[in-house]
N, CA, C and O atoms as CSV, one atom per row, in Angstrom:
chain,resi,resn,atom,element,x,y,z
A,1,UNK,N,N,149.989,164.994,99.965
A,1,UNK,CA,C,150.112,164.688,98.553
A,1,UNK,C,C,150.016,165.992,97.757
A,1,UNK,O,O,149.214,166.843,98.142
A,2,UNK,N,N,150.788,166.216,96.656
A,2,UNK,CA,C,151.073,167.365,95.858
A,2,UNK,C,C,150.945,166.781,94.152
A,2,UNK,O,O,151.660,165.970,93.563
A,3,UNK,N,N,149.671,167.596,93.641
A,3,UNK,CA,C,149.573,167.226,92.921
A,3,UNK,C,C,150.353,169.109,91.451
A,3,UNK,O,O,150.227,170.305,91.712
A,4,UNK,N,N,150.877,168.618,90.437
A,4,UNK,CA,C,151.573,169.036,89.505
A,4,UNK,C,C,151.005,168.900,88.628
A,4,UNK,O,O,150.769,167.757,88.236
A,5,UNK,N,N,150.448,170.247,87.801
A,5,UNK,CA,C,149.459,169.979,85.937
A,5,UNK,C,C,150.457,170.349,85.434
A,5,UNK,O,O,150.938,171.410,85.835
A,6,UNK,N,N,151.056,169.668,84.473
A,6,UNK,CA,C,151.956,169.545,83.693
A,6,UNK,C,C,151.591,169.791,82.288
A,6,UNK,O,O,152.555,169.804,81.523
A,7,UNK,N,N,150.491,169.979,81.788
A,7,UNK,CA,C,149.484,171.242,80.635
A,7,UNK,C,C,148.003,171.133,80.826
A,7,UNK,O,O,147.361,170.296,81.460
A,8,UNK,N,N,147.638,172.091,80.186
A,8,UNK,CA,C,145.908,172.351,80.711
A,8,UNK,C,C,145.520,172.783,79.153
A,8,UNK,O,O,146.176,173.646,78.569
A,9,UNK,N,N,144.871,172.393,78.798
A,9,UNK,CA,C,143.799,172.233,77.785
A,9,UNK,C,C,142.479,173.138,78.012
A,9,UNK,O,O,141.697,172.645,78.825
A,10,UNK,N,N,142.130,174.227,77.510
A,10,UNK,CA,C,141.278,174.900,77.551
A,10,UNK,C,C,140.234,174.826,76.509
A,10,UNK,O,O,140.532,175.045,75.335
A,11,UNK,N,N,138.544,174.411,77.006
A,11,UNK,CA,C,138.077,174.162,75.930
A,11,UNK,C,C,136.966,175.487,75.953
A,11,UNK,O,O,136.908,176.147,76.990
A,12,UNK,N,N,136.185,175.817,74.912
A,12,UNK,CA,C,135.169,176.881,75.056
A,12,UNK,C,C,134.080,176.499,73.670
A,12,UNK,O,O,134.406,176.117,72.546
A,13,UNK,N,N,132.948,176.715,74.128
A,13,UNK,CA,C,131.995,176.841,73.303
A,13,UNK,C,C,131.337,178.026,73.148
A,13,UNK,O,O,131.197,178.776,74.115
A,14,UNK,N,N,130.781,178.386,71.735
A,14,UNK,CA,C,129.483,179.949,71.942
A,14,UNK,C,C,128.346,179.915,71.504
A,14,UNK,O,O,127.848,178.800,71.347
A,15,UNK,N,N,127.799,180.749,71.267
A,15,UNK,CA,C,126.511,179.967,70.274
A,15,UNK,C,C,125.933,181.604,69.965
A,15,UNK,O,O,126.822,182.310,70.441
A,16,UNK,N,N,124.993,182.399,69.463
A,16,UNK,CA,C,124.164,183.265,68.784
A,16,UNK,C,C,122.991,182.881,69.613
A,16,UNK,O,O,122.344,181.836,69.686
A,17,UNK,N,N,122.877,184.411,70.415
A,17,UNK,CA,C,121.846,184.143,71.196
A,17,UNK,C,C,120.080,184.840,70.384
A,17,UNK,O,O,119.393,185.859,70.315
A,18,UNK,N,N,120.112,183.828,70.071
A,18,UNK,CA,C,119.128,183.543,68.924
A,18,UNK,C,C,117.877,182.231,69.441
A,18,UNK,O,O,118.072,181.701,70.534
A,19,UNK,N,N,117.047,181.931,68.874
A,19,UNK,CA,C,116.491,180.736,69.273
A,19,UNK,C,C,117.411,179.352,68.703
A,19,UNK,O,O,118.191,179.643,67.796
A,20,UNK,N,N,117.406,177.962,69.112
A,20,UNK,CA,C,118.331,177.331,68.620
A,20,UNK,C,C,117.626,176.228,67.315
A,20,UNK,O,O,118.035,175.099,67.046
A,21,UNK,N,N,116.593,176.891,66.723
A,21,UNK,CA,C,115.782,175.997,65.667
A,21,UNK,C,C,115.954,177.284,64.489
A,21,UNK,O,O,115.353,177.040,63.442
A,22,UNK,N,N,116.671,178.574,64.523
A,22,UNK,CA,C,116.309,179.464,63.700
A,22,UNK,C,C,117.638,179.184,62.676
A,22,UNK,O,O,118.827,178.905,62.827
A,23,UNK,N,N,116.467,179.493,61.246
A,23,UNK,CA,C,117.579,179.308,60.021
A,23,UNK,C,C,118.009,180.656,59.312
A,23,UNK,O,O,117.006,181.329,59.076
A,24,UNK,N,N,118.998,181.170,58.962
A,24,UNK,CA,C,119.390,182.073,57.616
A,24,UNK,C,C,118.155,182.300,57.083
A,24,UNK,O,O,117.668,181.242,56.684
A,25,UNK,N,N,117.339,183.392,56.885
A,25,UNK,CA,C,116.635,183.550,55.850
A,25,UNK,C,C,116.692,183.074,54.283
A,25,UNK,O,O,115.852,182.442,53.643
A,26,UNK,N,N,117.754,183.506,53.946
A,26,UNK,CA,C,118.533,183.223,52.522
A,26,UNK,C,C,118.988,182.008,52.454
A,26,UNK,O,O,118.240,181.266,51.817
A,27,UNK,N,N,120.462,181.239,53.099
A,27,UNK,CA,C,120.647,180.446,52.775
A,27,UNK,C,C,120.158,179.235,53.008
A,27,UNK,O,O,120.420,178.174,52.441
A,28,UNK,N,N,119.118,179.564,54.255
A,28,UNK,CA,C,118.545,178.092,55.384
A,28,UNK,C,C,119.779,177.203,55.865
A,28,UNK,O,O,119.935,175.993,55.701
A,29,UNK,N,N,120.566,178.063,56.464
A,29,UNK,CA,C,121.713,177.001,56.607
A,29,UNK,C,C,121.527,177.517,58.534
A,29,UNK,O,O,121.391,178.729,58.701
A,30,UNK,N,N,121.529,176.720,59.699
A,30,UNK,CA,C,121.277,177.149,60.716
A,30,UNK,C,C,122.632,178.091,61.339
A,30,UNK,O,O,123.784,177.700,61.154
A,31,UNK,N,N,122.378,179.146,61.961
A,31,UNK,CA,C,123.195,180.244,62.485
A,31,UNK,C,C,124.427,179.115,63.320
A,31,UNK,O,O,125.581,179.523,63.193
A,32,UNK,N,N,124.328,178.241,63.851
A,32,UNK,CA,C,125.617,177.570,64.530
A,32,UNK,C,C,126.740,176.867,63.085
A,32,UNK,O,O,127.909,176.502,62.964
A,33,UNK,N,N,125.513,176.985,62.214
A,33,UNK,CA,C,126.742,176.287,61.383
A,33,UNK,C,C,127.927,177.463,60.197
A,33,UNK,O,O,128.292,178.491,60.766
A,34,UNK,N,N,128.282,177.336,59.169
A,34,UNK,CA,C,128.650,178.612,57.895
A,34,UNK,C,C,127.478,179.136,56.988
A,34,UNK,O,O,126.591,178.395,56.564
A,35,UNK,N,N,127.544,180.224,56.780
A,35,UNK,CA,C,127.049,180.490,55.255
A,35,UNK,C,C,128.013,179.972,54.056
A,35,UNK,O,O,129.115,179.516,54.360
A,36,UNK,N,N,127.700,180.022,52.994
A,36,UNK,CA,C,127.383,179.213,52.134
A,36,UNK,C,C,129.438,180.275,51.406
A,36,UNK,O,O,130.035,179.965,50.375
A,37,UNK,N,N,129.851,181.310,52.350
A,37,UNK,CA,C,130.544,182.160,52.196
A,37,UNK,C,C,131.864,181.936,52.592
A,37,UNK,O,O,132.933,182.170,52.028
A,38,UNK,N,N,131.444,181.190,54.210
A,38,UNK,CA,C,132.574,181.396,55.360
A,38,UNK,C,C,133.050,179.597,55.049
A,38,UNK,O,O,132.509,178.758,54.329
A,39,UNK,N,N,134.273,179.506,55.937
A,39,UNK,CA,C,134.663,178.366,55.849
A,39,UNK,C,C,134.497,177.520,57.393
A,39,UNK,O,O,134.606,176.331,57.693
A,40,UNK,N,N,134.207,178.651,58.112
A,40,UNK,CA,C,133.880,178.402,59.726
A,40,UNK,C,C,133.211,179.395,60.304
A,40,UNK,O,O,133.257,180.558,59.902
A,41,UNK,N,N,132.305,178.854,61.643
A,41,UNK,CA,C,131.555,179.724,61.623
A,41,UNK,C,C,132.119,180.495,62.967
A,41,UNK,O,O,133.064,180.155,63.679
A,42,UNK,N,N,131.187,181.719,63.106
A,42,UNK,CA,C,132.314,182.470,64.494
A,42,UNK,C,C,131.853,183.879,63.815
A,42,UNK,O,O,130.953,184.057,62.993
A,43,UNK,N,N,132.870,184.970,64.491
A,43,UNK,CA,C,132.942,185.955,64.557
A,43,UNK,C,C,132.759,186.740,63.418
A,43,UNK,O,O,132.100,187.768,63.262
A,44,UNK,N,N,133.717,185.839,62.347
A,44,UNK,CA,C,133.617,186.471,60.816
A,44,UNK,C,C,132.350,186.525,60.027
A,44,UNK,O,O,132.243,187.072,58.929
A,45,UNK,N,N,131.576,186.028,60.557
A,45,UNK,CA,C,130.318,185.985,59.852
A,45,UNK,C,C,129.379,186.082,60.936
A,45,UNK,O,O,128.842,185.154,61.541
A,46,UNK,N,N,129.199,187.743,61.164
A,46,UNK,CA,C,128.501,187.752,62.091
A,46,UNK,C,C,126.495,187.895,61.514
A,46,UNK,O,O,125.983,188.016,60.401
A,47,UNK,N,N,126.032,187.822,62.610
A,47,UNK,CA,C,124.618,187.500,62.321
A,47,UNK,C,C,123.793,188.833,62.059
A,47,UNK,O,O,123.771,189.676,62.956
A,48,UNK,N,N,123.264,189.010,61.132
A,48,UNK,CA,C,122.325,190.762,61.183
A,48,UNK,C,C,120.568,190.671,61.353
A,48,UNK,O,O,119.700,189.926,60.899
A,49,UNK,N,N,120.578,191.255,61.799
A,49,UNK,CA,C,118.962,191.453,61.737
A,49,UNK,C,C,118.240,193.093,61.680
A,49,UNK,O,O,118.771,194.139,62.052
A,50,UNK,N,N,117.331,192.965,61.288
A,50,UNK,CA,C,116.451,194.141,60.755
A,50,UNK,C,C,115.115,193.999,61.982
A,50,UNK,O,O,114.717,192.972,62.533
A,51,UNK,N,N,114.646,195.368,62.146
A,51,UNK,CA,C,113.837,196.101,62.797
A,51,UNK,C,C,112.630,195.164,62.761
A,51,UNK,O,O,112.069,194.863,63.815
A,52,UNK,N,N,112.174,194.647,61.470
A,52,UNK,CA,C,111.490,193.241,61.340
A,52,UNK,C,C,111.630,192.041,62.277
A,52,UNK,O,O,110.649,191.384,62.627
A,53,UNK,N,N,112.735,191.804,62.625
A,53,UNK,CA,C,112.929,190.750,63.064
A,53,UNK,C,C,113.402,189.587,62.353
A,53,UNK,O,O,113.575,188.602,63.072
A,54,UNK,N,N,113.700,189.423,60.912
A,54,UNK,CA,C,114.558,188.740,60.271
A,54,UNK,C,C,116.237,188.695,60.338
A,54,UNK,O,O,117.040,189.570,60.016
A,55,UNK,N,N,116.494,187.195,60.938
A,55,UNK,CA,C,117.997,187.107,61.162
A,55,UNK,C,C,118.334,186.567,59.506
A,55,UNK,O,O,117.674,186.022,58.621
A,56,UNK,N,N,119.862,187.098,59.672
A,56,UNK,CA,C,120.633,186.425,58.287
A,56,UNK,C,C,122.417,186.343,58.755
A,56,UNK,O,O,122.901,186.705,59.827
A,57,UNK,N,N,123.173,185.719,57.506
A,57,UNK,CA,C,124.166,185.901,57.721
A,57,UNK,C,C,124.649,187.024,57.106
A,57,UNK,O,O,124.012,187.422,56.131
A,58,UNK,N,N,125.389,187.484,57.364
A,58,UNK,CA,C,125.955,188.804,57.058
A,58,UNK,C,C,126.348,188.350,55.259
A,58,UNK,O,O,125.916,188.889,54.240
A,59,UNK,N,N,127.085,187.450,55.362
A,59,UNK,CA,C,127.212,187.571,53.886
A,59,UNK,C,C,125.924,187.194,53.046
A,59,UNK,O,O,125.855,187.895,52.036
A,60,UNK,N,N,125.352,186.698,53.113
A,60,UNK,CA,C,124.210,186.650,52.599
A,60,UNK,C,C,123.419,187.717,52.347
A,60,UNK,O,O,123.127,187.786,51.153
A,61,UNK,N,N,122.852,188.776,53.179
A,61,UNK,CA,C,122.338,189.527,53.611
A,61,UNK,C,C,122.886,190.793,52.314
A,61,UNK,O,O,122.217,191.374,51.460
A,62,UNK,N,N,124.441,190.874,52.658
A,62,UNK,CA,C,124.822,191.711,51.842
A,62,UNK,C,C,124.957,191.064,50.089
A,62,UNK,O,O,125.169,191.866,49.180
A,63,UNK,N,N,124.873,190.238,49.932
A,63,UNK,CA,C,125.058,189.873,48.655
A,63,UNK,C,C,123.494,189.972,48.249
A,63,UNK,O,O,123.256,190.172,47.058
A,64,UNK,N,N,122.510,189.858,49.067
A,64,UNK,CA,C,121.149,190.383,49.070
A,64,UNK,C,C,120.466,191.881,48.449
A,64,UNK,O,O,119.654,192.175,47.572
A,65,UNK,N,N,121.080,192.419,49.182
A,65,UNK,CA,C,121.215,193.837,48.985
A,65,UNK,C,C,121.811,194.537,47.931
A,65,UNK,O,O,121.371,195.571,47.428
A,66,UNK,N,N,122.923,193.880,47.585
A,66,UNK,CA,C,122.962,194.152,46.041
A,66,UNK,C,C,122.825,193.746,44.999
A,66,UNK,O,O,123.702,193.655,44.140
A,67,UNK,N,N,121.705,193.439,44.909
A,67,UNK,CA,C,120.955,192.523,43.614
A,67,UNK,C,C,120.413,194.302,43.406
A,67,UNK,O,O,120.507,195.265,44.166
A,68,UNK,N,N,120.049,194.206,42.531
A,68,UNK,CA,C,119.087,195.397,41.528
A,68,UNK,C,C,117.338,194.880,42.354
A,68,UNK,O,O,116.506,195.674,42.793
A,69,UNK,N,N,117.246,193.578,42.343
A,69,UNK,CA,C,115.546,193.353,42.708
A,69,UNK,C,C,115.372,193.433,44.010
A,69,UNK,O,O,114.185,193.525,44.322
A,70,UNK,N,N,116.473,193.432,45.298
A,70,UNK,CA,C,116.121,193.695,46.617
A,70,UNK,C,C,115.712,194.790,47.036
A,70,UNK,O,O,114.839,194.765,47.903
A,71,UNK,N,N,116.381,196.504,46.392
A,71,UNK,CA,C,115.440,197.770,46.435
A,71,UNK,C,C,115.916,197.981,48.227
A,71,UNK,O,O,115.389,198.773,49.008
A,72,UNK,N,N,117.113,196.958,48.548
A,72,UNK,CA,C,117.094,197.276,50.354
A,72,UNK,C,C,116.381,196.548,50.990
A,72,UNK,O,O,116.645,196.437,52.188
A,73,UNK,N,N,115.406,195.906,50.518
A,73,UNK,CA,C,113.961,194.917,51.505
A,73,UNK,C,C,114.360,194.006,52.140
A,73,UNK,O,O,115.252,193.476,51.478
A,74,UNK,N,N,114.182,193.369,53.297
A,74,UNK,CA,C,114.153,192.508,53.884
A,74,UNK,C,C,113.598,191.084,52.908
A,74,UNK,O,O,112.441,191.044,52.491
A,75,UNK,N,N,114.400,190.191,52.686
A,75,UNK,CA,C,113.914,189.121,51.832
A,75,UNK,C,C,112.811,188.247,52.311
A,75,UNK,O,O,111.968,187.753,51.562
A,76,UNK,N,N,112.847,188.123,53.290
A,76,UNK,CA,C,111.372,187.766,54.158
A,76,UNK,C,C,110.016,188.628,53.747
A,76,UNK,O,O,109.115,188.224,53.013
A,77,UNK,N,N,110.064,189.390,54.136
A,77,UNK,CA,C,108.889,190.854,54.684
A,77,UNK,C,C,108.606,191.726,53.630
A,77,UNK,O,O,107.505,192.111,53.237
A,78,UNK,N,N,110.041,192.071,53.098
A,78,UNK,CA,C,109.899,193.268,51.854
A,78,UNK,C,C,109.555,194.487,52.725
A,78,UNK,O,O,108.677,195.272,52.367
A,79,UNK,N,N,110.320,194.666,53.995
A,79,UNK,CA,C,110.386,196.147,54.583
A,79,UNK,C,C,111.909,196.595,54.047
A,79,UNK,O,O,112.679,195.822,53.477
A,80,UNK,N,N,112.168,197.907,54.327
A,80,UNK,CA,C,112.679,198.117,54.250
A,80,UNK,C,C,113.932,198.123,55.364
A,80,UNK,O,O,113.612,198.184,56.551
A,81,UNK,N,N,115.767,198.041,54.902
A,81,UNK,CA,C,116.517,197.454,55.979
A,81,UNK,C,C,117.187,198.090,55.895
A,81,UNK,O,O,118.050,198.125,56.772
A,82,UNK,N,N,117.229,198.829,55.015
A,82,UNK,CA,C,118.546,199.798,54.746
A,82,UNK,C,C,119.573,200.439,56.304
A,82,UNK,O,O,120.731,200.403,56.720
A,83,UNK,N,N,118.260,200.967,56.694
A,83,UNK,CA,C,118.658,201.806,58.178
A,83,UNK,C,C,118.297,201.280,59.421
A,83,UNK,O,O,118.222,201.812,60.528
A,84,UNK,N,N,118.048,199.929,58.970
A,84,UNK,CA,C,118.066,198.852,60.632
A,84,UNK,C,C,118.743,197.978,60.608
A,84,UNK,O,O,118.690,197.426,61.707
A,85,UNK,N,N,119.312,197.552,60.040
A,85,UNK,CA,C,120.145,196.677,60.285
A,85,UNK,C,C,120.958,196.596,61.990
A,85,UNK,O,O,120.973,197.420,62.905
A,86,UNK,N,N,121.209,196.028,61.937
A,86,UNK,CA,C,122.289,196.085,63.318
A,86,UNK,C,C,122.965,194.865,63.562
A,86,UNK,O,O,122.308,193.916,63.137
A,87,UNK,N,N,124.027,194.543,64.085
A,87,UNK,CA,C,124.845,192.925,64.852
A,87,UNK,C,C,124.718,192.842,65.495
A,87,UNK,O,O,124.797,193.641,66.428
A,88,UNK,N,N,124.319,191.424,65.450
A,88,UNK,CA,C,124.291,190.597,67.301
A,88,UNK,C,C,125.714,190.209,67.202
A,88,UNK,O,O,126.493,190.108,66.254
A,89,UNK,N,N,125.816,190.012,68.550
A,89,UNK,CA,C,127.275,189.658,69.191
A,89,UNK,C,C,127.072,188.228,69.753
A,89,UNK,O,O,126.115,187.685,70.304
A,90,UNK,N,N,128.710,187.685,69.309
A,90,UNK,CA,C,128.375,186.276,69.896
A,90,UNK,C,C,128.827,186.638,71.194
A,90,UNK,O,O,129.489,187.596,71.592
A,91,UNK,N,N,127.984,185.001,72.150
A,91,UNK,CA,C,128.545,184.904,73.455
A,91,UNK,C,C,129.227,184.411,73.879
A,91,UNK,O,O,129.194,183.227,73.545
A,92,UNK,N,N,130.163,184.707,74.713
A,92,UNK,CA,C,131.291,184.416,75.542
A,92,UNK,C,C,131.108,183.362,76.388
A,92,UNK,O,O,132.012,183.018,77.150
């Protein structure tokens, strides 16, 4: 017997390897879902975090930062983020 796939459907999931109860600082909207920015969530809105240990969404984060009252601080902590920031990468 010879079997023939005649189309294949490829499905994939990812997720932010993050804990899976953690919210946006800013918007409280959870990292699997959008910021309040994006229309879907993924690559374009990638996740940042500071030397602190506060995750955010990138757009958030930056619309954070330029307020006149953020001064650069971590909205959590009030450290400074200017020069820690960094991206996590989603997983494959």
């Amino acid at each position: 017997m010879k079997v023939k796939i005649k189309t294949w459907n490829a499905v994939a999931t990812w997720r932010w390897d993050i804990p899976d109860d953690d919210v946006c600082g800013i918007c409280q909207v959870h990292f699997d879902g959008t910021c309040p920015t994006c229309k879907y969530p993924g690559d374009d809105c990638s996740l940042l975090s500071g030397k602190c240990g506060h995750n955010f969404h990138m757009h958030c984060i930056i619309e954070w930062i330029k307020q006149d009252s953020a001064k650069g601080q971590c909205p959590m902590c009030r450290q400074s983020r200017r020069s820690h920031i960094c991206v996590y990468r989603a997983l494959g």
